[in-house]
C-alpha positions as CSV (number, residue, x, y, z in Angstrom):
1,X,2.9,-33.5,22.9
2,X,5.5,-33.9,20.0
3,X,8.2,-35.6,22.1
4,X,5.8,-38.5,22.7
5,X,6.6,-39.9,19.1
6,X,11.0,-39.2,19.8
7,X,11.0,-42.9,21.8
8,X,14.7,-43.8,21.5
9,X,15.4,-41.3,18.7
10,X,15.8,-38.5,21.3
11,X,17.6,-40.5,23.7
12,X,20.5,-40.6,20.8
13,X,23.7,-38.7,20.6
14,X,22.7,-36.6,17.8
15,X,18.8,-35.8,18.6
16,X,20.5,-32.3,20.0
17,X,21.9,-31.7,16.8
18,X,19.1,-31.9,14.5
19,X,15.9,-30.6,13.0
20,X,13.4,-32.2,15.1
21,X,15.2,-31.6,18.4
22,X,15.1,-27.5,17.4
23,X,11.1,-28.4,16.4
24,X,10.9,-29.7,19.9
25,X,12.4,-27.0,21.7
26,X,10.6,-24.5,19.9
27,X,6.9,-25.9,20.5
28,X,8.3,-26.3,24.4
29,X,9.3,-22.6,24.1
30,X,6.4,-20.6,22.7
31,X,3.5,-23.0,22.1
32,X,1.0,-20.4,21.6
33,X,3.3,-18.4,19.3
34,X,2.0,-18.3,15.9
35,X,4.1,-20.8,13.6
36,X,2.8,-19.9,10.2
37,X,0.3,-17.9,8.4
38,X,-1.3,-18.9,5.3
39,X,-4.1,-18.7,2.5
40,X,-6.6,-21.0,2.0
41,X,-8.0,-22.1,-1.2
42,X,-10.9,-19.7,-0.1
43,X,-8.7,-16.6,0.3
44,X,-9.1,-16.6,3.9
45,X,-6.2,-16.3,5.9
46,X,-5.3,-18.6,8.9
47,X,-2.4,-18.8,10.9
48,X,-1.0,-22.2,13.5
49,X,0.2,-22.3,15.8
50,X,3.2,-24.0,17.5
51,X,1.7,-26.1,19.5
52,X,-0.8,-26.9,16.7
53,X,1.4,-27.7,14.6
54,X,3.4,-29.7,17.1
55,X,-0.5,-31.4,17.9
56,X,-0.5,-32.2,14.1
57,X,3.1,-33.7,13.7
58,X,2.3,-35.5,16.7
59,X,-0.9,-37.4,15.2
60,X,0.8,-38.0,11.4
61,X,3.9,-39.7,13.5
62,X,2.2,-41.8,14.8
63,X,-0.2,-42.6,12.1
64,X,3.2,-43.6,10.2
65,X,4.1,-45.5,12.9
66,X,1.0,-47.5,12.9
67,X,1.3,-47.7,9.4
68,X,4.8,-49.6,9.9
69,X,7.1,-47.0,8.8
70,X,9.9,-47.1,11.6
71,X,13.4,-45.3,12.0
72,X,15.6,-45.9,8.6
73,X,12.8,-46.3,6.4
74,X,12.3,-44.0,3.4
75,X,8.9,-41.9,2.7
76,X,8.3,-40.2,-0.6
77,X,6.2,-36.7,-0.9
78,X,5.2,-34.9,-3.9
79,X,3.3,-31.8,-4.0
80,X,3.6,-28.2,-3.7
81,X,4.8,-26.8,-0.5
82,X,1.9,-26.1,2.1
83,X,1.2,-26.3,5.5
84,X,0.1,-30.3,5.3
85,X,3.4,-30.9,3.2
86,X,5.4,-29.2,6.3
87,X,3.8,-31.8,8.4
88,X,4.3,-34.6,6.3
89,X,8.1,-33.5,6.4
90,X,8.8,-33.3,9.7
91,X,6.4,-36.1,11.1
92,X,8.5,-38.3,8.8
93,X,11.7,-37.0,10.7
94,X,10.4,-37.4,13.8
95,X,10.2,-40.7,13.6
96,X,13.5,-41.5,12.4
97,X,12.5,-42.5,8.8
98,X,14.0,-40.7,6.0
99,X,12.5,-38.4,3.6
100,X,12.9,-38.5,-0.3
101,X,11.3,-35.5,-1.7
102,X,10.2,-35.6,-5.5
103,X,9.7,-32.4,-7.5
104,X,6.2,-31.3,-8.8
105,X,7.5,-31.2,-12.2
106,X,9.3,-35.0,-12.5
107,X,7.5,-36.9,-14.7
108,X,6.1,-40.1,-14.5
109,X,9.7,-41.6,-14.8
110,X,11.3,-39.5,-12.6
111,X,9.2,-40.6,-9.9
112,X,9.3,-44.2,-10.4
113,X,13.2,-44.0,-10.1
114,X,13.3,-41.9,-7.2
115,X,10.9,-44.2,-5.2
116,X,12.5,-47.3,-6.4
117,X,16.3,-46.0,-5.9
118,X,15.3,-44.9,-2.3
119,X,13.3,-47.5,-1.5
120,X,10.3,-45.6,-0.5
121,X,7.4,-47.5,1.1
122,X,5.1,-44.3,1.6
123,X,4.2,-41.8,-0.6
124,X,2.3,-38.7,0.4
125,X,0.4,-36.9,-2.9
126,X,-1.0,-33.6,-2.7
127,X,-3.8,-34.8,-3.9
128,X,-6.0,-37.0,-6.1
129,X,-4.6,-35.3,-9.5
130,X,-1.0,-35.9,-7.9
131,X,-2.2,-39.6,-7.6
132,X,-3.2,-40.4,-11.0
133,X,-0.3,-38.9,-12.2
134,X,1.5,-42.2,-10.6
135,X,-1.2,-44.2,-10.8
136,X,-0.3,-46.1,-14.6
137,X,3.5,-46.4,-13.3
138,X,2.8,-48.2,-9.7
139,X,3.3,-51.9,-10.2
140,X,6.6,-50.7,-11.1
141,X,7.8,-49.7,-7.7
142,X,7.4,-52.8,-5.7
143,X,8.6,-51.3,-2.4
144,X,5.9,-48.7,-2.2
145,X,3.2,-50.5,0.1
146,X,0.8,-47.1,0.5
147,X,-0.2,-43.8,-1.1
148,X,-1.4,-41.2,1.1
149,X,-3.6,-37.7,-0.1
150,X,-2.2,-34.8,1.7
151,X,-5.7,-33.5,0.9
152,X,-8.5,-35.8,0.5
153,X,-9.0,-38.8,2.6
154,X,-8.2,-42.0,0.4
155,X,-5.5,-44.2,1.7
156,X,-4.4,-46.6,-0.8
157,X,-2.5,-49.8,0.2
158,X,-0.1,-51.4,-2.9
159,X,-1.2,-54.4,-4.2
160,X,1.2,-57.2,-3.9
């Protein structure tokens, strides 16, 4: 379940006072209640879960973890919001690493400072037109170590 990825986190003296710790309560609380309803790109419409989306959170933490992101580091994410962004958000949280969003519309520039001023060593894109967006300005942001597609499945690791 969700809590699995808390560790030390929820055994802190503000874990009852945030985000993650109403997440937690709330999958605990009505797991089978439907979290969110959506459309896919089909037209369809689908709906998650708590639980599911608890299931989900669960796996990204601790893909992040595994990836060496750990409490106090910062994660970038660029994309419009959807269901896999939400994720990406709160997985990040629930680890303890801090997220520095980035608009859609910053350009090029834009981006490179806010990765660079925070520090980011993760980026999540929406996707592979997200990615080549950043792709000419990366060997200017020498603390991003990965790129991640929020939809697609290439994983890129920074050259160093």
């Amino acid at each position: 379940m969700h809590s699995e990825c808390l560790g030390n986190f929820k055994k802190g003296r503000f874990y009852e006072k945030t985000l993650v710790s109403l997440l937690d309560k709330r999958i605990q609380d009505t797991p089978e209640r439907v979290y969110l309803k959506f459309r896919e790109k089909s037209g369809a419409w689908e709906e998650i879960t708590w639980n599911a989306y608890g299931q989900k959170i669960n796996r990204l933490s601790k893909a992040l973890i595994s990836y060496g992101i750990k409490q106090g580091d910062k994660v970038s994410l660029i994309g419009p919001s959807s269901p896999k962004w939400f994720v990406a958000d709160m997985s990040t949280m629930t680890i303890g690493a801090v997220i520095a969003p980035i608009y859609i519309t910053s350009s090029a520039e834009q981006i490179s400072y806010i990765i660079n001023h925070s520090g980011a060593r993760l980026l999540f894109v929406n996707d592979i037109s997200y990615y080549r967006r950043i792709e000419p300005i990366l060997k200017k942001m020498p603390h991003l170590e990965q790129v991640i597609l929020l939809n697609g499945t290439l994983r890129l690791t920074m050259p160093c």
